[in-house]
Each structure stands twice: as structure tokens, then as C-alpha cells.
C-alpha positions in Angstrom: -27.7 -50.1 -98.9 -25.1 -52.0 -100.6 -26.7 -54.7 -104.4 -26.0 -57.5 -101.5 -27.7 -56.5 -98.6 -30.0 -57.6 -97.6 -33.6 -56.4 -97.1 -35.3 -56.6 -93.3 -38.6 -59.2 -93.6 -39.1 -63.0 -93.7 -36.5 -63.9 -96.0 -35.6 -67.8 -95.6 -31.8 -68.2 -95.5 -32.8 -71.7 -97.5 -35.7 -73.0 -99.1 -37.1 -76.1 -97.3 -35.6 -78.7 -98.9 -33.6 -77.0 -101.2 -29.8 -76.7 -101.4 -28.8 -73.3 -102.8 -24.8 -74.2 -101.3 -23.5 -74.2 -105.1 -25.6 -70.8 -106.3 -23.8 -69.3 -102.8 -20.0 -70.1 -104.0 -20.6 -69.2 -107.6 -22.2 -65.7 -106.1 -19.1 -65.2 -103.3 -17.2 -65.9 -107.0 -19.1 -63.2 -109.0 -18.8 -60.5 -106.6 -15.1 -61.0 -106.5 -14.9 -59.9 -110.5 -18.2 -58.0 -111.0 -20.6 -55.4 -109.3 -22.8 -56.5 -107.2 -22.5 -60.0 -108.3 -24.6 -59.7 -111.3 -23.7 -58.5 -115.0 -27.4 -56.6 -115.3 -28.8 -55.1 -112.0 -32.2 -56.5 -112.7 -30.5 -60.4 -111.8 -29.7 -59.4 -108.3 -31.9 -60.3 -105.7 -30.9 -57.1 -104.0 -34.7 -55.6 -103.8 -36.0 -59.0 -102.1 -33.1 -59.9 -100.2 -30.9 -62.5 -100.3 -29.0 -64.0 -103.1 -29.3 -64.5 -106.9 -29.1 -68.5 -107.9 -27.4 -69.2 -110.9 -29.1 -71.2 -113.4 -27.2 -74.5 -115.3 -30.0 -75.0 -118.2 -33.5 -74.5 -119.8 -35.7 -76.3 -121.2 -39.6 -75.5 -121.9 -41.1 -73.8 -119.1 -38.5 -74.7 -117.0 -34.9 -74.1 -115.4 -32.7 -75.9 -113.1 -29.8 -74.3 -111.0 -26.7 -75.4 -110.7 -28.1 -77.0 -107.6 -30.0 -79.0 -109.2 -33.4 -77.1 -108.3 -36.0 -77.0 -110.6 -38.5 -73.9 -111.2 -41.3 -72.8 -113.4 -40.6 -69.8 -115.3 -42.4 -66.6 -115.7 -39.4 -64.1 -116.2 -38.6 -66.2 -119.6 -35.2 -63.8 -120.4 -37.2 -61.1 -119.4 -39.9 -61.8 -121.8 -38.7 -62.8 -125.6 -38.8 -66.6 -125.1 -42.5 -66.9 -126.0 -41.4 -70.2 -127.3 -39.9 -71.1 -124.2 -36.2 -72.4 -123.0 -34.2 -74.6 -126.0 -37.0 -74.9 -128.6 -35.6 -77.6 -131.0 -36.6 -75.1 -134.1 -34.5 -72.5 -132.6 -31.8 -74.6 -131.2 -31.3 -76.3 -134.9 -31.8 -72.9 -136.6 -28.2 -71.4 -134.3 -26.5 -74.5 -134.5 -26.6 -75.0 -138.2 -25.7 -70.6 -138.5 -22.4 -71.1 -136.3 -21.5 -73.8 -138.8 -21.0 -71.6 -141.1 -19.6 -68.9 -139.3 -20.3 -66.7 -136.2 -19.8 -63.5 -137.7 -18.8 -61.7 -141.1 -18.7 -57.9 -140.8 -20.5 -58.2 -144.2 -24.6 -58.1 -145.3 -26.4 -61.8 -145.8 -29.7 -62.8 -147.0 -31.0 -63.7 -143.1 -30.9 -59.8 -143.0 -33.0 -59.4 -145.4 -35.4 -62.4 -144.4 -35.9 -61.6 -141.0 -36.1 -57.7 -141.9 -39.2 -58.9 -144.3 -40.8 -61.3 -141.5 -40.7 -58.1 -139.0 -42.4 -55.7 -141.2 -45.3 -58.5 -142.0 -45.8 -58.5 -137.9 -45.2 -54.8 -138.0 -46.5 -52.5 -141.2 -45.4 -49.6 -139.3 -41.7 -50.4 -140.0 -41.5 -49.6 -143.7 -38.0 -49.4 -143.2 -35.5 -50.7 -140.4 -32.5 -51.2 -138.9 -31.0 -53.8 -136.6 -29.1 -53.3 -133.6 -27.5 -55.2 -130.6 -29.9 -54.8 -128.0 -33.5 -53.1 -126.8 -30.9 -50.0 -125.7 -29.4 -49.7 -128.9 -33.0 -49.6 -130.4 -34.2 -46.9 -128.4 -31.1 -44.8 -128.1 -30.9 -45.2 -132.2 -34.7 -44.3 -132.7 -34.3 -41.1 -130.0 -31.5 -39.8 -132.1 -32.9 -40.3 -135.2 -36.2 -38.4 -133.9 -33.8 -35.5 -132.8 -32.3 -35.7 -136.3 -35.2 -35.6 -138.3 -37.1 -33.0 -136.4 -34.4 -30.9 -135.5 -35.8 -30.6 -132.3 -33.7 -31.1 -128.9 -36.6 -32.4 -126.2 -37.9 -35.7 -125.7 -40.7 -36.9 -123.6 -41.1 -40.2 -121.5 -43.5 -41.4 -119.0 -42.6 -42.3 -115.1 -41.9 -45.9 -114.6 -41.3 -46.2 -118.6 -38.1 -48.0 -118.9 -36.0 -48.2 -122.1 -32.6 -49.7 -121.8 -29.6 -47.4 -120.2 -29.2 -44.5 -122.2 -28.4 -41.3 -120.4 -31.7 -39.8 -121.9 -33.8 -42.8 -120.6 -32.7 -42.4 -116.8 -35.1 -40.0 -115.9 -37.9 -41.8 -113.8 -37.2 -44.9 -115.5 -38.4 -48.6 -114.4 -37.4 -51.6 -114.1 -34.3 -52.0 -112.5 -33.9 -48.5 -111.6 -37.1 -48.0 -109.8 -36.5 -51.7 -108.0 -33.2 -50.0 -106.5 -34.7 -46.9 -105.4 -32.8 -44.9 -108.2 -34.3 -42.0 -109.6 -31.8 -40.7 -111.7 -28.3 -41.8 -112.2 -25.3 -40.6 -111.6 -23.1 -40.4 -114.6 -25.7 -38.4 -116.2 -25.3 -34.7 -117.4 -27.5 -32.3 -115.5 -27.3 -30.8 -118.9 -28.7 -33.7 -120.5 -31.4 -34.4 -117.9 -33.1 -31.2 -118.4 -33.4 -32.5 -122.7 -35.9 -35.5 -121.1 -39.6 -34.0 -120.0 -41.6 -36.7 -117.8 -45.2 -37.0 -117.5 -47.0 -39.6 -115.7 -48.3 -42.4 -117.6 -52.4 -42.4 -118.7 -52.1 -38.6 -118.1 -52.8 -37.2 -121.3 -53.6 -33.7 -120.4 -49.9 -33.7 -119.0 -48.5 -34.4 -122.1 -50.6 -31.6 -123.9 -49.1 -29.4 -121.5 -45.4 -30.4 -121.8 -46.7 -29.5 -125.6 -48.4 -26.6 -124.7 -45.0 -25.4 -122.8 -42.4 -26.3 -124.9 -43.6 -25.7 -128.2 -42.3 -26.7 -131.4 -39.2 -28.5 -129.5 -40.5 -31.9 -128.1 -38.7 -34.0 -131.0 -40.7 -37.5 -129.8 -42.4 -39.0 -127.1 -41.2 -42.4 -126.2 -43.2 -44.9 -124.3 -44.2 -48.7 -124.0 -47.5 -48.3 -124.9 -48.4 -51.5 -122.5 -45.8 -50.9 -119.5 -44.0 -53.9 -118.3 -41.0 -52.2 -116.6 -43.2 -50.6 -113.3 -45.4 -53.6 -113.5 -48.1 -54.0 -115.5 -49.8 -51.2 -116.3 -52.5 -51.0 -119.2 -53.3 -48.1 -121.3 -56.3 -46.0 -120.4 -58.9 -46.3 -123.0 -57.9 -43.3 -125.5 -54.9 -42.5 -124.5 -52.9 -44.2 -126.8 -54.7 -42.4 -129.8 -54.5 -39.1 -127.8 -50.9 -39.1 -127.9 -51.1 -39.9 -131.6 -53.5 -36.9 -131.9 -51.1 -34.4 -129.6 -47.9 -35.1 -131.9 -49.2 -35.4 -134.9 -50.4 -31.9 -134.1 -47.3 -30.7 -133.3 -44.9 -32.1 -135.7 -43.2 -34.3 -132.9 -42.9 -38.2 -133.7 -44.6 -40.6 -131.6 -42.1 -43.7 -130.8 -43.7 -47.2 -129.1 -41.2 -49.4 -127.4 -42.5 -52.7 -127.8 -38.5 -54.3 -126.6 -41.3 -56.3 -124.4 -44.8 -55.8 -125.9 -44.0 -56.7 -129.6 -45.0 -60.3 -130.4 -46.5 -60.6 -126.7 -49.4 -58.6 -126.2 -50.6 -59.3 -129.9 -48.2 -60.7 -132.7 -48.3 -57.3 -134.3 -47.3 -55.7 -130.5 -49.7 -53.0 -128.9 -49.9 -50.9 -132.1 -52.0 -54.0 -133.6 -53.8 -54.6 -130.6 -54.8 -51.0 -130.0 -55.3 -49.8 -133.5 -52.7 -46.8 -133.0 -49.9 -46.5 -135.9 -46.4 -44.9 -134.5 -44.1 -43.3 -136.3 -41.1 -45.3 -135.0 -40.9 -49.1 -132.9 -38.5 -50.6 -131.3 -38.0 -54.1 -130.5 -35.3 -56.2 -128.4 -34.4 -59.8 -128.4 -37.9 -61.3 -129.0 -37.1 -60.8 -132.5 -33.7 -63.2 -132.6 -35.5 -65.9 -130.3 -33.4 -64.6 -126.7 -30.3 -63.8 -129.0 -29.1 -60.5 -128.3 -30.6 -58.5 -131.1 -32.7 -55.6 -131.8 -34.4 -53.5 -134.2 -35.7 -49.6 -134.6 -37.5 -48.9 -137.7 -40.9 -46.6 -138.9 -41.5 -44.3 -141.8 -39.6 -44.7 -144.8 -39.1 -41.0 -144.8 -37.7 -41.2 -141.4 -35.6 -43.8 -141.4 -34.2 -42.6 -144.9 -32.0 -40.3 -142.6 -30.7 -43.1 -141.3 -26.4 -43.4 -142.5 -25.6 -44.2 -145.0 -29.0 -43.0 -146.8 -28.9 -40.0 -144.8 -26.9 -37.9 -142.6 -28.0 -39.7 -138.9 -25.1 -42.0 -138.1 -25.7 -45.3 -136.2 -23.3 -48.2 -136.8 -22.4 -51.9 -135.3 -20.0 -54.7 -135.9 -22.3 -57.3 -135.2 -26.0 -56.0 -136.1 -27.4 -58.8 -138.1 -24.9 -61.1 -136.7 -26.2 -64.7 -138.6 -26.9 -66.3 -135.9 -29.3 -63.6 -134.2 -30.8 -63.8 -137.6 -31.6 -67.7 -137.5 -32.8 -68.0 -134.0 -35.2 -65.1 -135.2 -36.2 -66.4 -138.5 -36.8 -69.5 -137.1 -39.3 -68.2 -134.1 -41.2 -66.0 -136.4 -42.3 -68.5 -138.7 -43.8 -70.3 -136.3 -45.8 -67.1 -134.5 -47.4 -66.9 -137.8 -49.5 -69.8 -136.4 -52.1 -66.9 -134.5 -53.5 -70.4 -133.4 -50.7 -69.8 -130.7 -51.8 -67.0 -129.2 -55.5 -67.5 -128.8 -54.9 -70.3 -126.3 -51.9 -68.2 -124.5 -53.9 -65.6 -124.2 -56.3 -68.2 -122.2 -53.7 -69.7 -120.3 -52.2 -66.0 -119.1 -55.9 -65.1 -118.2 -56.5 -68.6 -115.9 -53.2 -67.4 -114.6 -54.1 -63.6 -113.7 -57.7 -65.5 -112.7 -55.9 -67.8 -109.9 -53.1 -65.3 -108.7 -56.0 -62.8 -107.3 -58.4 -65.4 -106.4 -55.4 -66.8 -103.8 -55.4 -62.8 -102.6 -59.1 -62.5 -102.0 -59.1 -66.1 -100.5 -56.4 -64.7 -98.0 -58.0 -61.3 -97.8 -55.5 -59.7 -99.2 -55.6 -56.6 -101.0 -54.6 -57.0 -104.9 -55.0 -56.1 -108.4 -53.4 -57.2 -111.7 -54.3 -57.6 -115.5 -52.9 -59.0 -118.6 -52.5 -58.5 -122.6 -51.8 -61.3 -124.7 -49.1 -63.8 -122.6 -47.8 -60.4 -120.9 -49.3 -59.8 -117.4 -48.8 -58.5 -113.6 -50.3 -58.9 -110.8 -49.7 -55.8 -107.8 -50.5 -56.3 -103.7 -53.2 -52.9 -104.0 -56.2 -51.8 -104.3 -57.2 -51.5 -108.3 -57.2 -50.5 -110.6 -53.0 -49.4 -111.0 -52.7 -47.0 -113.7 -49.5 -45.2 -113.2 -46.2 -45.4 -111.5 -46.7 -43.6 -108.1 -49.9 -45.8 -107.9 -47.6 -48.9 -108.3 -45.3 -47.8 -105.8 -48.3 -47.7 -103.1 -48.4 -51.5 -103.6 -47.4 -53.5 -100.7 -43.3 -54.1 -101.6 -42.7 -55.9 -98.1 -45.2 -58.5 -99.0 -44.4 -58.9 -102.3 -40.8 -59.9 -100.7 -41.9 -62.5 -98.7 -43.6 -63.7 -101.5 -41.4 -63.9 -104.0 -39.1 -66.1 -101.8 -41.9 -68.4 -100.9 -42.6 -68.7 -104.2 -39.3 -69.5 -105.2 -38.9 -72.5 -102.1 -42.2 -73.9 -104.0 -40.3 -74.3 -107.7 -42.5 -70.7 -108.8 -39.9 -68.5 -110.5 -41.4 -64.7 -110.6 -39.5 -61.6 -111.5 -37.4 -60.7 -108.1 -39.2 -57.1 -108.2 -42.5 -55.6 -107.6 -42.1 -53.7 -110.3 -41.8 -55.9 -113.7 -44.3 -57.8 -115.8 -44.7 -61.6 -116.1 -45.1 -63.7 -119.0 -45.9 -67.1 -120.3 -44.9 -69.3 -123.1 -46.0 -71.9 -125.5 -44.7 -74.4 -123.4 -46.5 -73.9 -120.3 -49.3 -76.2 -120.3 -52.6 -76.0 -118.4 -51.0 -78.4 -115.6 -48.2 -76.1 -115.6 -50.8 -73.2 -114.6 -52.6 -74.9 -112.3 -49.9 -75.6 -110.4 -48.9 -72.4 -110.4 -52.0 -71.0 -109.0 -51.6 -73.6 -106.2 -48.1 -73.2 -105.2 -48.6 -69.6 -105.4 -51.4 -70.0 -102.8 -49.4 -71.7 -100.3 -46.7 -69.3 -100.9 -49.2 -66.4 -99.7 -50.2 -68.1 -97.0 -46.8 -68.8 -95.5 -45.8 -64.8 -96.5 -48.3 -63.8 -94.4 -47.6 -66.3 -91.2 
């Protein structure tokens, strides 16, 4: 099945009263100069049918199309914009940067600044590095582990998603799992067999990758709260298992918190579950939606890093200044933990009012949250791995989603990725939500 096609089920051509004519010509544009349509697969409306729309602005909790449509939004960029769309701070903060200049290929004191204000969120980053993206991160912090352990095996979890690198496409999430893609082509049989999997809460799996490979597992990699096959919580222990199993063994234990850091706590899942890594990664969160990221850990880890140490990693336009405002400016004000006690509340009334509209319409379904990071699956609960997630009701999720969308309710377009929330959705907001949502089910299932 072609990215276009699209999927069998109740799919409305056009939203009651809603004009999607401009979003069509732009996408017959698109997939005239790029595949599928979409520069990231995760855009394309390919696993829910139908077509993408193409958004004109932001602001708040909201976006408008270039049809003039207007939606709340839970996808947020895919989760950094805790501040939501166009925050004046962070708008100000990029605007005054480009002023003086978009790029140098030379160090400046933002660097610095926002490298400080990271490692106050996260201790666990006694040194780091920034990067271009959550991909860069991971792929940075996977060779550094291979470096510094001289060890050629990593570990990841089905479902885990961490960017595109070949060593990540293994079982990954996200967009791959929404396409039906299990591994990629393009990918080195060679390399493939360098990834272990394990599936994720199953700690005795892990011991016995350990147990079968010993002394050559260089890190396991994870998001400690998964985002990218849905939301799926840690098991109570398991976290600090995995601590216990490399530490053991020598191997380093790697969190990817590209979409838990700053959203399931301020100090990301290693603060909220008491579990130190050895290595993080984080993504754009960190540069307020700005492409940006950041890999960092031990001292004596990332002390191999070029040019302290012999693992090379380089880029033009890590710590580009205006990455560095946006990001400076959005941190200062998550220091306010004022912020995340109320939307932690406002996530839970979500969660709360999603499933009640399931049990209302007798419809099987589960879901959780962390911080302003949530998910909600059409199952029996609780979900705690991948092939559980996939046992979820997809087709009704479909129908949903659409319905969803003709009410002004802006999920992700895939069973399989979190939600979130910002600062700027208000309790109105939520309850609005909660009842669109409920009308939305009810049509699905019609």
C-alpha cells in the first residue's frame, strides 16, 4: 500500500462543514516534489487514510490550516512545545538572535548558558554536547557507548523509537510501526544483527540478552516512559533493574528522554523515577520546537568525546544561536515547578474524560499519563508492551481520529504515539476536549 492510499473504514472525504480544498492542492503539490507528500513519514495521514492538512500558523493551543480550520492541539511538534504555539518569550528571544546573525560556525556564550540550564534540569549530564536533532542525539550517544566500552552490541526495546539511525530500525515505533515496517530496507543485514531487542517491562529478557552475550552489549537504549508505541509506563522496578543488570556488566544504560525530558517531570523520567543513567538524550524540547538536540552523561564518558577524546562527532550548526535563545528562553520559565503541578492536573482530567467517553459507549479502553505526556489505547488494560499495543482496536482508532479532527480535536494520526498538553490549554480547553471527543466516538461507532 502506497503513503497515499488510502485505508478501507469510515473515513469522511470532508469534515462537515469544513473546507479542506486548499490543504488538497498544496498535497497534489507536495507529492509532485517529495515522497509521499510529507518531508517526515509521521505527517502523512497514510495509517488513517486520507490526506494530511497543511497548517498556516500557531498560536497557544491552537492551529489553523491554510483553510482557515481551526484545531486544538495535542501533537504540539510532536511534544517539545510545552509552552505551546508562538509564546511571546520565545518568539522575542529568536527574533532578537537572527538580528544578530543566524549562524557563526564559531562557539557563543548561549552555548554555554543553555548547556548550564540543561544540567540544572538534568545532574546526570555532567558533560554534554549539542546536536541537530533527537537522531543526532541518539546516534551520537550509541557511538560514544561503542567507543567507550569497546563493545560492538546494543540493546533496544520493541516499539522504542529513537530517530532514523540504521541501528535504531530494528522494531522501532512511531512512524515505523504506524506503516507496518519492521525493519528498513537500506539497512545492513550486517548491522541488524549489532541491535538485540527485547520487549519492553521484560526484565528477565534483558538479563538474558546479558546472560548470552556477555561482556559485548555496549548499552541499552530506551525511553524509559515510551511515547513512540503509545503510551506505555514503566513497570514498577524495572527501570532500576536495568540499572542493576548493566551496571553489573560494565554496559552503559542510555535514557532517551527526545520526548520525556521536561514532560513527564522537569528533570524527565530519571527525576521522576529516581533511576540515574549513564547517558540522556534530548531533542528539540530543549531549543523551544527549534531543531536542536543534546546527548550528554558522565564526565568520564563524555570526555571521549572529539576533540577531548578520540570519538568523533561534529556539526556546522550545533548550538546554532538561535536554537540557543528559543531554548534559554523556555527553560527559564519551566523553572516555575508551579507549571507543572497544575498540567499534570489538566493531563489527568484529560486521560479522566477520554476513558470515561469509552466506558460511556462501552467501549473497551485503557490509557495513562506522566506529567503533561499521556495516551489513551482502544483495549483492555493495562498495555505494557508493544505487541500488547498492537492488539488495540487500529480500525476504530481510524474512525476516530477523523471524527475528531471534523470536531476542531487534533490527535496524533496514529495509534501508536503519545499525546501531550501545554501551558496554554486551559481547563475550558479540556473540557471541550472531553466533549468533542465524545461525540466523535459516538459517530466512529455509527
Amino acid at each position: 500500500m502506497s503513503e497515499t492510499a488510502p485505508v478501507p473504514g469510515k473515513i469522511p472525504a470532508t469534515p462537515p462543514g469544513r473546507s479542506h480544498d486548499v490543504s488538497r492542492e498544496w498535497f497534489r503539490r507536495a507529492v509532485g516534489v517529495t515522497p509521499g507528500g510529507v518531508n517526515s513519514p509521521v505527517r502523512a495521514f497514510s495509517a488513517v487514510g486520507g490526506e494530511p492538512f497543511f497548517v498556516a500558523r500557531g498560536e497557544g493551543a491552537r492551529i489553523w490550516d491554510v483553510d482557515g480550520n481551526e484545531y486544538l492541539d495535542y501533537v504540539l511538534s510532536w511534544g517539545p512545545l510545552i509552552l505551546g504555539h508562538a509564546h511571546p518569550a520565545l518568539v522575542d528571544a529568536v527574533r532578537d538572535a537572527a538580528l544578530r546573525g543566524t549562524s557563526y560556525g564559531a562557539p557563543t556564550p548561549a552555548e554555554v548558558e543553555l548547556a548550564e540550564a540543561v544540567r540544572d534540569f538534568f545532574p546526570s549530564m555532567e558533560r554534554l554536547r549539542f546536536v541537530n536533532s533527537g537522531t543526532e542525539a541518539t546516534m551520537s550517544a550509541v557511538r560514544l557507548a561503542r567507543g567507550f566500552t569497546g563493545r560492538p552490541l546494543i540493546l533496544k526495546f520493541e516499539g522504542c523509537y529513537h530517530g532514523h539511525g540504521d541501528s535504531f530500525l530494528v522494531k522501532a515505533g512511531s512512524g515505523v510501526a504506524t506503516l507496518g515496517l519492521p525493519n528498513s530496507p537500506g539497512v545492513p543485514e550486517e548491522l541488524s544483527k549489532l541491535t538485540l531487542t527485547a520487549p519492553f517491562n521484560d526484565a528477565e529478557a534483558v538479563a538474558e540478552a546479558f546472560r548470552s552475550h556477555p561482556g559485548r552489549i555496549a548499552a541499552v537504549i530506551l525511553e524509559p516512559v515510551v511515547g513512540n508505541a503509545g503510551f506505555l509506563a514503566p513497570a514498577d522496578g524495572f527501570l532500576a533493574e536495568l540499572r542493576r543488570i548493566t551496571e553489573e556488566d560494565g554496559a552503559l544504560l542510555v535514557f532517551d528522554e527526545v520526548m520525556t525530558g521536561f514532560r513527564v517531570a522537569p528533570g524527565g523520567a530519571q527525576e521522576r523515577f529516581g533511576v540515574r543513567p549513564d547517558l540522556t538524550t534530548l531533542g528539540k524540547v530543549i531549543g523551544g520546537g527549534l531543531p536542536v538536540g543534546a546527548y550528554g552523561g558522565r564526565r568520564d564518558v563524555m570526555e571521549q568525546v572529539a576533540p577531548a577524546g578520540p570519538v568523533y562527532q561534529a556539526g556546522t550548526l550545533s548550538g546554532n544561536p538561535l536554537a540557543m535563545a528559543a531554548g534559554l528562553a523556555q527553560l527559564r520559565l519551566l523553572r516555575d515547578r508551579d507549571l507543572y503541578g497544575e498540567l499534570e492536573r489538566r493531563t489527568a482530567r484529560l486521560v479522566r474524560g477520554l476513558l470515561a467517553n469509552a466506558e460511556e459507549a462501552g467501549v473497551p479502553a485503557t490509557g495513562g499519563h506522566y506529567g503533561s505526556m499521556w495516551g489513551t489505547f482502544f483495549a483492555e488494560g493495562p498495555v505494557r508492551d508493544f505487541a500488547e499495543a498492537k492488539r488495540s482496536d487500529v480500525a476504530l482508532f481510524r474512525r476516530y481520529f477523523h471524527e475528531c479532527l471534523a470536531r476542531g480535536v487534533f490527535f496524533a494520526p496514529s495509534a501508536f504515539e503519545a499525546g501531550f498538553l501545554s501551558t496554554a490549554h486551559t481547563e475550558t480547553d479540556v473540557e471541550e476536549t472531553i466533549g468533542r471527543a465524545r461525540e466523535a466516538l459516538l459517530a466512529a461507532l455509527a
